[in-house]
Every structure is written in structure tokens, then in C-alpha cells.
TORNU-365626 format. One record per atom (N, C-alpha, C): x, y negated, z negated. Coordinates in pm, whole numbers, plus 32768, in hexadecimal, padded with zeros to 4 digits. Layout:
REM TORNU-365626
XYZ...
This chain:
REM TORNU-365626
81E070C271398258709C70F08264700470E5823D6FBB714282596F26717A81BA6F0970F381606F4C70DE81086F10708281416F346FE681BA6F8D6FC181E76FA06F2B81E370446F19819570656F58815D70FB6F7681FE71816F50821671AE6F30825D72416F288204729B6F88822B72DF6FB9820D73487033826873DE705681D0744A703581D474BF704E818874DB70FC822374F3714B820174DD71F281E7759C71F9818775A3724B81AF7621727C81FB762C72F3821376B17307826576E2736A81FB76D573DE823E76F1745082B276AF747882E776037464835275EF7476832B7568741A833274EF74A7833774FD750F833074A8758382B7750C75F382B574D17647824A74F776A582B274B7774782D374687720833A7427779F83B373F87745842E73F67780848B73E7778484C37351773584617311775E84757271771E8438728876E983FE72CE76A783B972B4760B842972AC758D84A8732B75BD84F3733B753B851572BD752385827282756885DC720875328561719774D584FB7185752E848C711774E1847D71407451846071D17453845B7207739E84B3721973528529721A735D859E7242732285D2718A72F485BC715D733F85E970C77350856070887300850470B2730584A4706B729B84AF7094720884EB710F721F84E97136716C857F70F6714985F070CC71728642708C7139860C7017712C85CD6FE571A985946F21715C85376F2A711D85096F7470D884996F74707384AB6FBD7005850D70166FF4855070296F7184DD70956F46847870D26FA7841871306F92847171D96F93841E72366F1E844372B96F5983D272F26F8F840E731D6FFB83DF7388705384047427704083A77497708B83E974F0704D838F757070B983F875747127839275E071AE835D766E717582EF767F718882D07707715582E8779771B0832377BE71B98376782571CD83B3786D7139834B78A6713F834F790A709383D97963707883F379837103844079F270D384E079A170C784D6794870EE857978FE70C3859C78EB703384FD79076FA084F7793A6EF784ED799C6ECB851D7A056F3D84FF7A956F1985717AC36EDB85467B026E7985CA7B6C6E43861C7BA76E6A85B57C236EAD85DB7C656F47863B7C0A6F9A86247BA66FBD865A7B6E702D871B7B2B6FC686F27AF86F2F874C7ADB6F3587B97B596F0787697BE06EDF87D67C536ED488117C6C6F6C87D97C936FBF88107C74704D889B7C40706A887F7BA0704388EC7B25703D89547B5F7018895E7B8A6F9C89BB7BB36F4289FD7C2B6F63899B7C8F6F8289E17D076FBE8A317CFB701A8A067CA5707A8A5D7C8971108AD47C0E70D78AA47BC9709E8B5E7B9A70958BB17BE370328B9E7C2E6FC38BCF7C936FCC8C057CFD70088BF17D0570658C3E7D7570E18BF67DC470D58B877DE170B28B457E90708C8B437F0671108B287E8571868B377EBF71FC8B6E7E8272628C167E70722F8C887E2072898C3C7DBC72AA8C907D8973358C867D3B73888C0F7D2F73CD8BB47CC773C28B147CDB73F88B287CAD749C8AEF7D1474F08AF47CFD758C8A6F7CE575C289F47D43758189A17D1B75DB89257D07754E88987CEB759388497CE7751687CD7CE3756B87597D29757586F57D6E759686537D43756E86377D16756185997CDF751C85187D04757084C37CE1751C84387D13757C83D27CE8754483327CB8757482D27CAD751A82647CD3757D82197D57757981BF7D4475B1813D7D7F756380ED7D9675B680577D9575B77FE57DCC76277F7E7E0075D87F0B7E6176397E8D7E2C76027E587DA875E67E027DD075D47DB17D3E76137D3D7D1975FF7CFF7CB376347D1C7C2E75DE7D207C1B756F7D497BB774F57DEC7B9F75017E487C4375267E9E7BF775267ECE7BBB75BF7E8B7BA976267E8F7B7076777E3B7AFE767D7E167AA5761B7DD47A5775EB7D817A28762D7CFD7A8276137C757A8076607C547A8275FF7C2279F0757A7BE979DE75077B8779D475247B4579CC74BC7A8D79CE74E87A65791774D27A0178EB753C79FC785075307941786074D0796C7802747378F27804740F785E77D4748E77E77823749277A0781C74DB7750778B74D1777F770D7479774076B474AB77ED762A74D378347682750A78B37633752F785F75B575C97862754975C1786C7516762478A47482763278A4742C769478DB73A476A778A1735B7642783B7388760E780472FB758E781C733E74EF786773C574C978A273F6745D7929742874587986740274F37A1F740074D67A43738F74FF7A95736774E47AEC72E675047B1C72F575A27B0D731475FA7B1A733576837B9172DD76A97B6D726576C67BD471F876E27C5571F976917C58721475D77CC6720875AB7D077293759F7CBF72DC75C57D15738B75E37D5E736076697D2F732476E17D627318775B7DDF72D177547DBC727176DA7E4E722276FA7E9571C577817F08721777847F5871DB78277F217242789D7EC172A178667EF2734178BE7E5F72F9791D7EA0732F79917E1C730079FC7D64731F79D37D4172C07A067CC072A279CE7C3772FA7A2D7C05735779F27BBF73B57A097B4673B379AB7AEC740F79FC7A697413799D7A5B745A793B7A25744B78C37A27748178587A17752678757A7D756A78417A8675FD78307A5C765377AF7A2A768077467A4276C276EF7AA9772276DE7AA6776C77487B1277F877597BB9779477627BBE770F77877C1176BB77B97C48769977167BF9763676E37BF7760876547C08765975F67BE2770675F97BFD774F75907C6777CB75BB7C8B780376517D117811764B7D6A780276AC7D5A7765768B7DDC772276AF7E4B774D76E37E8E77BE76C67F1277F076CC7F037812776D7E93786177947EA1788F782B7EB37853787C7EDF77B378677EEB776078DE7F5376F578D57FA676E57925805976B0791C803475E879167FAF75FA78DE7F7C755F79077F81752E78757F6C75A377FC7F5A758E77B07FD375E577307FF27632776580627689772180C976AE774D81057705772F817F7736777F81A877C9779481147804778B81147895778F816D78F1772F81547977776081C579B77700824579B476E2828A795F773D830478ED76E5831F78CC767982A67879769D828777EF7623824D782F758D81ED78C375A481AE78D37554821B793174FF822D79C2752982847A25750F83037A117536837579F075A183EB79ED75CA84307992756F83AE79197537842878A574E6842478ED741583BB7961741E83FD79A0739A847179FE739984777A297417850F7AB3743B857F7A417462857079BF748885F9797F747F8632791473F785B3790D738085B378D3732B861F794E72E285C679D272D186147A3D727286CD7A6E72B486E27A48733487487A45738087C679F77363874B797A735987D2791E733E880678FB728087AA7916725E87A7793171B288227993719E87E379FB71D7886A7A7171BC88ED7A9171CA88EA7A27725789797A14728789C77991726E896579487271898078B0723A89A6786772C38972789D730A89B07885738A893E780573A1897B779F74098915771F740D88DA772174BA88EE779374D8885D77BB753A88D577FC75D6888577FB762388BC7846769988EE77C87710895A77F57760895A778577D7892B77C8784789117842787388AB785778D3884078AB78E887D278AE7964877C7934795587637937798486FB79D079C386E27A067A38864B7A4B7A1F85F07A257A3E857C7A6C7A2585087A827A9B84C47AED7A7484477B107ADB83D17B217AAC83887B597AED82F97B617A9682857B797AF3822C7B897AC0817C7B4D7B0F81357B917ABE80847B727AEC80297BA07AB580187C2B7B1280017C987AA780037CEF7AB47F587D447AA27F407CF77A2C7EBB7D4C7A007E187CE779E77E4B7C9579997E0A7BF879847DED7BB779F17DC27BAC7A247D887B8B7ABE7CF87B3D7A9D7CDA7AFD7A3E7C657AA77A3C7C927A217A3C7CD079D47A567CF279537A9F7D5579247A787D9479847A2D7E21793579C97E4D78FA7A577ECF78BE7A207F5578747A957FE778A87A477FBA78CC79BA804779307993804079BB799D80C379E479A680C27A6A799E80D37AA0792A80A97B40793180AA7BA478C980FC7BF478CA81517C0A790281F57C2B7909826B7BD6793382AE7BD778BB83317B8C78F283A97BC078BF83F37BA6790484717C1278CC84F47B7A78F785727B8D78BB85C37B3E78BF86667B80787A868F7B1878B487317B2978BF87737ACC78A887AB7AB6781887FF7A2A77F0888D7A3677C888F579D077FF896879F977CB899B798177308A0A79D376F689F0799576928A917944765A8AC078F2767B8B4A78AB764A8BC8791775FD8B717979759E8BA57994753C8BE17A2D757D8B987A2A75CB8BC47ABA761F8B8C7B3B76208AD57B1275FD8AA17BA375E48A257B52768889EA7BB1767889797BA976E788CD7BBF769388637B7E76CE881E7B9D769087937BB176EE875D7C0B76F587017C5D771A86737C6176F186127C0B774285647C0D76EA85057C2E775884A77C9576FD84467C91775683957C6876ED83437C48775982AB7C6176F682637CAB778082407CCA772B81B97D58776F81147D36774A80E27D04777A80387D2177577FE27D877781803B7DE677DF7FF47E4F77F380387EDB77D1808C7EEC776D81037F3C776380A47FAE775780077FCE77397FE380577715801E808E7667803E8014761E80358062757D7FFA800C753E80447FD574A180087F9C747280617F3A745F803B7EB5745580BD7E427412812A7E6873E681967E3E744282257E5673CA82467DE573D682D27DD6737783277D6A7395839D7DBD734A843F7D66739E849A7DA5738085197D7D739785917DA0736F85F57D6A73BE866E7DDC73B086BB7DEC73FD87197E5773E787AE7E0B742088267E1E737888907DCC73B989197E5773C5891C7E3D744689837E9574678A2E7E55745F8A887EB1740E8AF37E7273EE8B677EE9742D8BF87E9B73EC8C9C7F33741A8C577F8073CF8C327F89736B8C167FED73058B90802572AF8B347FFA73208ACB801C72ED8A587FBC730A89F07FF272CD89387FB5730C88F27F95728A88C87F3572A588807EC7721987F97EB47249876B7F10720B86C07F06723E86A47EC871ED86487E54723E85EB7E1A71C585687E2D71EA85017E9B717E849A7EBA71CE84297E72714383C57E50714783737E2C710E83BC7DC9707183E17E09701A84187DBF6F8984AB7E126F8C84B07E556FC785457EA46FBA85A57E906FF4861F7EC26FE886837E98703686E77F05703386F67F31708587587FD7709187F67FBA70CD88367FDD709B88B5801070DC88F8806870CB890E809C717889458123718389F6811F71B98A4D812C716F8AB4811071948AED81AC71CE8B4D819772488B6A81E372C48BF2818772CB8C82819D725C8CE1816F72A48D0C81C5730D8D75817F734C8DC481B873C08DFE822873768E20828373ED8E6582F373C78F2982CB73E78F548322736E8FC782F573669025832E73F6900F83987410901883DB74A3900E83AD7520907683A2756F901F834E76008FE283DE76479000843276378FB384C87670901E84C776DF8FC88544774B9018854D77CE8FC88589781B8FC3858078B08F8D85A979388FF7862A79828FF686767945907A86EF799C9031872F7A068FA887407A3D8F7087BA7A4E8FBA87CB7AA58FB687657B308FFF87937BC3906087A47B9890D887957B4C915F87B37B68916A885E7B5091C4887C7B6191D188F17B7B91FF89267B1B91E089B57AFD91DC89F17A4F926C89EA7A3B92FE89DB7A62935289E77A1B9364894079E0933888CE7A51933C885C7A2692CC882979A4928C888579A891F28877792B921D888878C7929C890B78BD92CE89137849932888A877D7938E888E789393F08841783D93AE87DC7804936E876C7861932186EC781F92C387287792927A874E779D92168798771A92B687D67685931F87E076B293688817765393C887A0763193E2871476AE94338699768B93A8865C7612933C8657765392CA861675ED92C08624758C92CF86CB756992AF86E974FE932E86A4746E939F86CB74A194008672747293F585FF7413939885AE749093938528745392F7850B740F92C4854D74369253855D73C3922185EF737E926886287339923D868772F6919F867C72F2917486FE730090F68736729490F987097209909086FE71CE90CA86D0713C90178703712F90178762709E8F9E877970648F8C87416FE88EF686D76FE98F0B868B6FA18EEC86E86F058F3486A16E848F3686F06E118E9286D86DB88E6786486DC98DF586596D858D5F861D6DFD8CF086036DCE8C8885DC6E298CAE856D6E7D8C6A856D6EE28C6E84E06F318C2184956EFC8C4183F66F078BE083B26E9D8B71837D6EF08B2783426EAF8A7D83506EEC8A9D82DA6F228A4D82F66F998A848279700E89EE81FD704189B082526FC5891681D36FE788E381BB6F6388D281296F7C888580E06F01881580886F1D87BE809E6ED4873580586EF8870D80186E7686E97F786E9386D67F446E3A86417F206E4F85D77EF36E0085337EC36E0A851D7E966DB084C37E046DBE84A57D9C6D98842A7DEF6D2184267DD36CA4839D7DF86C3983307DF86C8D82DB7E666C4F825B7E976CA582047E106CAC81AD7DD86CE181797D606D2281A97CE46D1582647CF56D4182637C816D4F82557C306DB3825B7BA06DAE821B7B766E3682997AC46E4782D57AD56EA4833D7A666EA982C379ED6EA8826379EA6F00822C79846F3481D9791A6E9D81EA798B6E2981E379136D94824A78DC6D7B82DD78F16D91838578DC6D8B838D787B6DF8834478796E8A837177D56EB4830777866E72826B779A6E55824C771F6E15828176FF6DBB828E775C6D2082E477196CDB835F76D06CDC83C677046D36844076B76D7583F6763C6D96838B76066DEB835675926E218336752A6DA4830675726D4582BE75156CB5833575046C52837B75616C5C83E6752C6C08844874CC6C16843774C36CA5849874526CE3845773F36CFA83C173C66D258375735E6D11836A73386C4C839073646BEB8383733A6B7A842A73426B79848173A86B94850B736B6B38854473046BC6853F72DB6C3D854472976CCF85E172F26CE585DA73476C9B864B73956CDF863273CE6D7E869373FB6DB5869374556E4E865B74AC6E6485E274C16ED8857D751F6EE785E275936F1885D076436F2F862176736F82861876816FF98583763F703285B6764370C9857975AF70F585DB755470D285CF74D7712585BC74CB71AF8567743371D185617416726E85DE745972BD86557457728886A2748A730A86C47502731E86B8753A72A886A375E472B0861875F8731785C775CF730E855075BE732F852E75B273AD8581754073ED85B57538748585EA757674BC865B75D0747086B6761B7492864C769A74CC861E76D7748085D4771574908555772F74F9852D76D974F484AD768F75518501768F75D78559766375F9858B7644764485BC76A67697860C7708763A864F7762769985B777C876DE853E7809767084ED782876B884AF7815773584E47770775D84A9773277DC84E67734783A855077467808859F777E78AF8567781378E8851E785C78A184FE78DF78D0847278C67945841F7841791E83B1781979A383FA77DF79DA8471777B79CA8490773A7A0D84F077957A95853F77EF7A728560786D7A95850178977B2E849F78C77AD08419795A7B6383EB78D27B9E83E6784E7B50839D77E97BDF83E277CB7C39845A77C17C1384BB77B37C7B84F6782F7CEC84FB78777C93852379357CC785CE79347CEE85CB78CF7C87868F78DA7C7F86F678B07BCF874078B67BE287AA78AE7B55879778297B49875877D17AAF875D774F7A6D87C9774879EA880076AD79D98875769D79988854766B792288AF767F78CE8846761A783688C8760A781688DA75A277CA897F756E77778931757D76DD895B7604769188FB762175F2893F759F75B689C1754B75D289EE7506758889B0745B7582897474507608894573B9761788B173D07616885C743F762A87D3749C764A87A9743976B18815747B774E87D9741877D687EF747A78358783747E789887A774C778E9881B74947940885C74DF796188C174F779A288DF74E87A57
């Protein structure tokens, strides 16, 4: 940016904590757009979602559910290293960077991700797309605390991250939010999120987006069994009183709607284009550095979380730990 540059960052968009403010603060003094790739914050899907839920489709949102896992060797990113990879055909030194200085690896240099020296594990990789589509939907500007666990479970060839992690974040706005990733779940790749509301459940499974609405019943019901049959009567005959039976005169109306994105579509052409259109009109990318941080950020409390093996604080409003 500091050379004139516009910049398409991928996700995750920090690696440490002081990275955000430096990037967010360089793209205002340089008048550069930036634009984090996290695809699904241009999804259709994601923005019918949006819309459904502030709409009320399913009341008051309390909790919200996500997941991304995986079974297989690629997606536990065991890429294949090209058989003439070595110290005099990779850049060794400028892959290493700040990260401690070790002997040239191939398996190191090509997947990277298995080691907290160089990535940020399934956090960084999968956890910061289920809190990108999270906070999109709710508009919410991230979580103030969390609780997470984890370990290697199956992957046992030298990683230092784990392949299960599961977590527990609370959220300002008053819902809770719930993630796990699996690399050994025994199926095939999913990804997903399920928002539970007063009145109903909102799936977002692949391009679709379902809701099944379940209002409250107008009835508070009743518990008579123990009382005794002349007292079963009276209460069951004061109740009835006040809520009649009532048979309804025409159908009940259909209580699920499912909406899906045109057969191959694919969001991840919708953020580049969002990226090029705003590098030619210098209009606003949709997920700027601080969405970006936001994001990045709250994922990191989930290592920061199992390394510690206790509850970490985040302020979503200043993005500091707490």
C-alpha cells in the first residue's frame, strides 16, 4: 500500500494481534483499497440470510451454531511439495520472515498451516469464515468473550495445531455463538450455520438458506397429573374457559421457506468483482481492514482460549483484548 499498490489480503487477515491496527492505519494514510477475502461476506445466500433475520422471520435471534469440517488428507492440508522443492528453489529465508529460523522444510514451506509459527490453524483458516458470515448477518461487530478446547486428535505427524476445536462466544447483542471444526468427523466436508430464534430456525447449508418457523404456542398448557381427579377437572375446566378449543376453518400456512442461489453460482467471483470495482470506481470494498480485524480477531481468541485453558476478553468495539 505504502508503494501505491491496492490490495486483495487473504483471510485470515492478521496472524498476531498487532498486525490489525498497523493495516487498518496504513490503508487510511495511503488512501489505498483493501479488500479481505472472505468470500462469503458477497454471497447472496449470506445476504438473503441478513435480510431474513432482521426481518423477524425467526423472532428474536438467541443462539447461532456453525461448523466446518473435514475427513480427508488435503483437507487437513497435507499438500503435495513439488519433488524438486528445496533451499536453492524456495525463498526459505523470505517465507521465514520473523517466525524462528529453522532448516529448510518442504512439508514446512508447502503446508504451512500445521504449525502456529506460521499460521493460525483452524481458527485462522475455517473459524475466521463462520465469524465473517456471523457477523455479516447480524451486523454484529464481533464477540466480547470465549471459551474454547481442542487437541490433535487424528493428525499426529508433527503438526503443533489441532484438528478439533470447538468454542463458545458470547455476543453483546444477546445471542450466543457456538463453533466447531472436525478433521476427522468420518463424512465428507460440510460447512454450515444454524440460527436459532423466539420463533424459529434459519439453515444455511451449501447456497441455500431455509427457514423453518415454530412460533410460540398461544397456550401456556398445564401439568395436572398429580393433583387429584376432582382438582384435574376443575383446573382443566377453569383453562378451558380461558382458552377455548378453536378448530381452525382453513389450512395452516406453510411454515418453511427455502431460498437457493442459481445452479453454479459461486460468491467467490462477487468478492473479486466487489474488489475491481472498487479499485476502478475507489468506492468501499465490503469487507474492509476492520471488518477484517474484526473477524480475524475474534477467531483468535479461540487459540488464545485452549492455550491458556481459560475464558479471554475482546472489546469488538476498540478490537483489544480485554
Amino acid at each position: 500500500m505504502k508503494a501505491g499498490k491496492d490490495v486483495y489480503l487473504e483471510k485470515p487477515m492478521i496472524h498476531l494481534y498487532s498486525d490489525g491496527p498497523e493495516i487498518i492505519d496504513t490503508v487510511r494514510s495511503t488512501n489505498r483499497i483493501l479488500q479481505v477475502g472472505s468470500q462469503r461476506v458477497s454471497s447472496i445466500v449470506y445476504a438473503k440470510a441478513k435480510e431474513l433475520l432482521a426481518s423477524g422471520a425467526i423472532g428474536k435471534l438467541n443462539m447461532v451454531s456453525a461448523h466446518w469440517d473435514r475427513n480427508s488428507s488435503t483437507g487437513a492440508w497435507n499438500y503435495s511439495a513439488p519433488l524438486d522443492a528445496s533451499a536453492e528453489t524456495c525463498d526459505w529465508p523470505r517465507f521465514l520472515g520473523s517466525a524462528p529460523k529453522v532448516s529448510f522444510s518442504a512439508e514446512r514451506f508447502f503446508q504451512w498451516r500445521k504449525w502456529k509459527d506460521y499460521g493460525s490453524g483452524v481458527a485462522g483458516d475455517l473459524f475466521v469464515h463462520l465469524f465473517s458470515g456471523t457477523h455479516l448477518i447480524t451486523g454484529s461487530k464481533g464477540p466480547t468473550r470465549a471459551m474454547a478446547t481442542g487437541g490433535l486428535r487424528f493428525w499426529n505427524d508433527g503438526r503443533d495445531v489441532y484438528d478439533v476445536l470447538l468454542a463458545l462466544f458470547d455476543y453483546p447483542e444477546g445471542f450466543n455463538l457456538s463453533l466447531r471444526v472436525n478433521f476427522v468427523d468420518g463424512g465428507d466436508e460440510s460447512e454450515g450455520f444454524l440460527f436459532t430464534g423466539s420463533e424459529g430456525l434459519m439453515e444455511i447449508a451449501g447456497n441455500t438458506v431455509t427457514v423453518t418457523r415454530t412460533p410460540r404456542a398461544v397456550e401456556p398448557g398445564y401439568t395436572v397429573s398429580t393433583f387429584t381427579d376432582t382438582m384435574q377437572r376443575q383446573y382443566i375446566e377453569q383453562y378451558r374457559k380461558k382458552y377455548p378449543i378453536v378448530h381452525p376453518s382453513a389450512p395452516l400456512p406453510q411454515n418453511v421457506e427455502r431460498f437457493a442461489a442459481p445452479p453454479g453460482y459461486s460468491d467467490s467471483y462477487d468478492h473479486f468483482h466487489n474488489f475491481f470495482n472498487a479499485v476502478r470506481s475507489r468506492q468501499p470494498v465490503v469487507e474492509d481492514a476492520t471488518f477484517g480485524f474484526r473477524a480475524a480477531g475474534a477467531a483468535l481468541l479461540s487459540n488464545l482460549s485452549a492455550d491458556r485453558g481459560s475464558v479471554v476478553h475482546w472489546n469488538p468495539e476498540t478490537m483489544k483484548l480485554a
